[in-house]
Backbone bond lengths (Angstrom), bond angles and torsions (degrees), N, CA, C in turn:
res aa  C-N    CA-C-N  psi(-1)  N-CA   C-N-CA  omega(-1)  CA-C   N-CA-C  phi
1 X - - - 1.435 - - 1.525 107.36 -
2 X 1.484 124.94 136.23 0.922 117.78 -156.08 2.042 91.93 -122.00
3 X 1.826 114.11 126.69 1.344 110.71 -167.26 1.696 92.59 -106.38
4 X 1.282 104.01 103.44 1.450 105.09 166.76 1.868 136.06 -46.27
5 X 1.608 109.46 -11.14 1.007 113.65 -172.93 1.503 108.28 -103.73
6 X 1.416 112.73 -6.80 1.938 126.08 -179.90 1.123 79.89 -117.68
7 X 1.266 150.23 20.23 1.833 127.88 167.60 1.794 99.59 44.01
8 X 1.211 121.86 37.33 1.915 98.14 -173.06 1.592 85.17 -143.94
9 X 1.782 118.66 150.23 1.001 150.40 160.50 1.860 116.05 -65.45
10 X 0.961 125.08 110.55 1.554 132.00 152.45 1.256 126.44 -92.24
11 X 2.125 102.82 128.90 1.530 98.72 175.15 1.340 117.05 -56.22
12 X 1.703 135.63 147.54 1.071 117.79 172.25 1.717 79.10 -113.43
13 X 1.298 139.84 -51.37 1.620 120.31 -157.94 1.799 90.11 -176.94
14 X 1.387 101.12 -164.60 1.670 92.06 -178.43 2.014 89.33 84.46
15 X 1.374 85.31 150.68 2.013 116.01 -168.80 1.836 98.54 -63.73
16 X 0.771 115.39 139.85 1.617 112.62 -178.91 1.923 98.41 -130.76
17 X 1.548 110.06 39.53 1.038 107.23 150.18 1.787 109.88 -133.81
18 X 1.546 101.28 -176.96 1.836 92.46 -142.81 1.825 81.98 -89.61
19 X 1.303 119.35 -170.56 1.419 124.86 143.80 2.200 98.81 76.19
20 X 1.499 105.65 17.67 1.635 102.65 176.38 0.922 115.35 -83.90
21 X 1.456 125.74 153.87 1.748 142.53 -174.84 1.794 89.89 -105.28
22 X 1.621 106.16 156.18 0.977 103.94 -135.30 1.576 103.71 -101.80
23 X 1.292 157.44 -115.83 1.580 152.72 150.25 1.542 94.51 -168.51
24 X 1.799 106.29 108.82 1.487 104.99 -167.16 2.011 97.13 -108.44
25 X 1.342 110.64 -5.03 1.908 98.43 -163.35 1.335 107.50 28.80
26 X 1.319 92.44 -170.89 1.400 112.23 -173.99 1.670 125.02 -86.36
27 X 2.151 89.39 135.42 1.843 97.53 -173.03 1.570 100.25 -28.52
28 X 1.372 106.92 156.11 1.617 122.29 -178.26 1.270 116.94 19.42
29 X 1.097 119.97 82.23 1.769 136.45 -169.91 1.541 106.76 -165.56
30 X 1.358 122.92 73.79 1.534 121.30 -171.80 2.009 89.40 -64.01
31 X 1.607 110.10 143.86 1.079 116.89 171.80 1.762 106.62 -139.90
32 X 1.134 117.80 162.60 2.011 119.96 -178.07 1.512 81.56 -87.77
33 X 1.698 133.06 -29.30 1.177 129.38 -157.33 1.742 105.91 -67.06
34 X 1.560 107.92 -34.66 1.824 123.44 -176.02 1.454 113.50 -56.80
35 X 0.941 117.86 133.64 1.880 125.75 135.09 1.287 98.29 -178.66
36 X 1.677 92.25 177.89 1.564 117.59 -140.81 1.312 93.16 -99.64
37 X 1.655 118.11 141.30 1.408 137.54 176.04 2.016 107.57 -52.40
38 X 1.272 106.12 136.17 1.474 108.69 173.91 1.752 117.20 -41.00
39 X 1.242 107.69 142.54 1.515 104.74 179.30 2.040 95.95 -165.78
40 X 1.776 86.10 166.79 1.492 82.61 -174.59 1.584 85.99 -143.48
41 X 1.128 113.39 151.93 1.654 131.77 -176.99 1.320 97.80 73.48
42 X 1.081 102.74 88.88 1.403 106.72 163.89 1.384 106.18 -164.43
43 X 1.686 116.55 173.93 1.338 114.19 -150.57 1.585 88.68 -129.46
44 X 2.043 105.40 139.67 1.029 120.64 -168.26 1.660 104.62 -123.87
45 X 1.421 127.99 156.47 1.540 111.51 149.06 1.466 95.32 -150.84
46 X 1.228 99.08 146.37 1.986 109.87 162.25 1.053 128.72 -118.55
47 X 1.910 99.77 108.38 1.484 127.92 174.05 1.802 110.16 -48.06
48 X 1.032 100.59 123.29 1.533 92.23 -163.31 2.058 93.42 -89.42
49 X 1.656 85.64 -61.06 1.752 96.77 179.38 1.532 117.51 -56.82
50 X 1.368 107.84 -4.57 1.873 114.08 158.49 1.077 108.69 -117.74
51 X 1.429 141.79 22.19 1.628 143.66 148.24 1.856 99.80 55.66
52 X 1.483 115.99 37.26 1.541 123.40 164.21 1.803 120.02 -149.29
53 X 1.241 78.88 147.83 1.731 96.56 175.29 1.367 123.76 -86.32
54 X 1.172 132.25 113.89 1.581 135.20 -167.88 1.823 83.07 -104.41
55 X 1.671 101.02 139.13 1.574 123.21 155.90 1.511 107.13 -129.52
56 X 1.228 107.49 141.45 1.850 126.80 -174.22 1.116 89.89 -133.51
57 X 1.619 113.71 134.28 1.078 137.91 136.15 1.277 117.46 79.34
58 X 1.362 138.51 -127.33 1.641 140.48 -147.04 1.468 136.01 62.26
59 X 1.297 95.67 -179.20 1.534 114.21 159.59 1.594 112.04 -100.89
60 X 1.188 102.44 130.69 1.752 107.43 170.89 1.275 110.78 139.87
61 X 1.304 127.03 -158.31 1.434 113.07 -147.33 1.608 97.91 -124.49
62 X 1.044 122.38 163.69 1.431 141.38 -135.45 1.706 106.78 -119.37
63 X 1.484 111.71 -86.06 1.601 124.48 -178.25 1.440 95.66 -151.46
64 X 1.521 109.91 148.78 1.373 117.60 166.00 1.479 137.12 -46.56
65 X 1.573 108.51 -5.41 1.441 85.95 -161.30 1.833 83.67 -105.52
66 X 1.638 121.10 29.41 1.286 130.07 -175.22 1.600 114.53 -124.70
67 X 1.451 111.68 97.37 1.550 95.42 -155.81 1.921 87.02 -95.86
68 X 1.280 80.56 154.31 1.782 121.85 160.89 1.656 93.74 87.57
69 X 1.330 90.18 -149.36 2.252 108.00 -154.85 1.673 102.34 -93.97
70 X 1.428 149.50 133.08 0.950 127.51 145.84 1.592 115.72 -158.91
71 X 1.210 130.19 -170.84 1.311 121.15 -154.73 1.800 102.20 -76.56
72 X 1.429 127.76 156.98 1.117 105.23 -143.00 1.807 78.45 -149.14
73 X 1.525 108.57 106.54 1.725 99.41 -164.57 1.555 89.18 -119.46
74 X 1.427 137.45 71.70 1.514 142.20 108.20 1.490 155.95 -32.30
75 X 1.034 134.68 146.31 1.632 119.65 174.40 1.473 84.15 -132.87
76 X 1.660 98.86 117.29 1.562 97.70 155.91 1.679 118.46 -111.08
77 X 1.238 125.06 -174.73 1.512 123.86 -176.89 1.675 101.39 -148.06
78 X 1.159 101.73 155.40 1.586 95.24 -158.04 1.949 85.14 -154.32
């Protein structure tokens, strides 16, 4: 969670080790169980007047049943 008035990021939940595969459930099925496998280079922005975080794309890994690192072309919302 990100507090605009401390400029600083808070963990809210999600794997806090590096190199995770990702937990996708099912197309159109929002779950607390979902989020997206670790990745780095990738592009973020936060909708403030929609109170969510969109991530696109990267490098890194996807879902388990996809082994190793590779380019990773998603839109998630958070």
């Amino acid at each position: 969670m990100y507090n605009i008035s401390s400029n600083a990021w808070t963990w809210v939940s999600g794997s806090n080790t590096a190199d995770v595969v990702g937990v996708y459930g099912t197309k159109g099925i929002s779950s607390v169980n979902n989020y997206p496998g670790g990745r780095y280079m990738h592009s973020m922005d936060l909708h403030i007047s929609r109170n969510c975080l969109f991530v696109f794309g990267g490098s890194g890994y996807a879902a388990s049943s996809i082994t190793g690192m590779f380019v990773v072309v998603n839109l998630e919302s958070f």
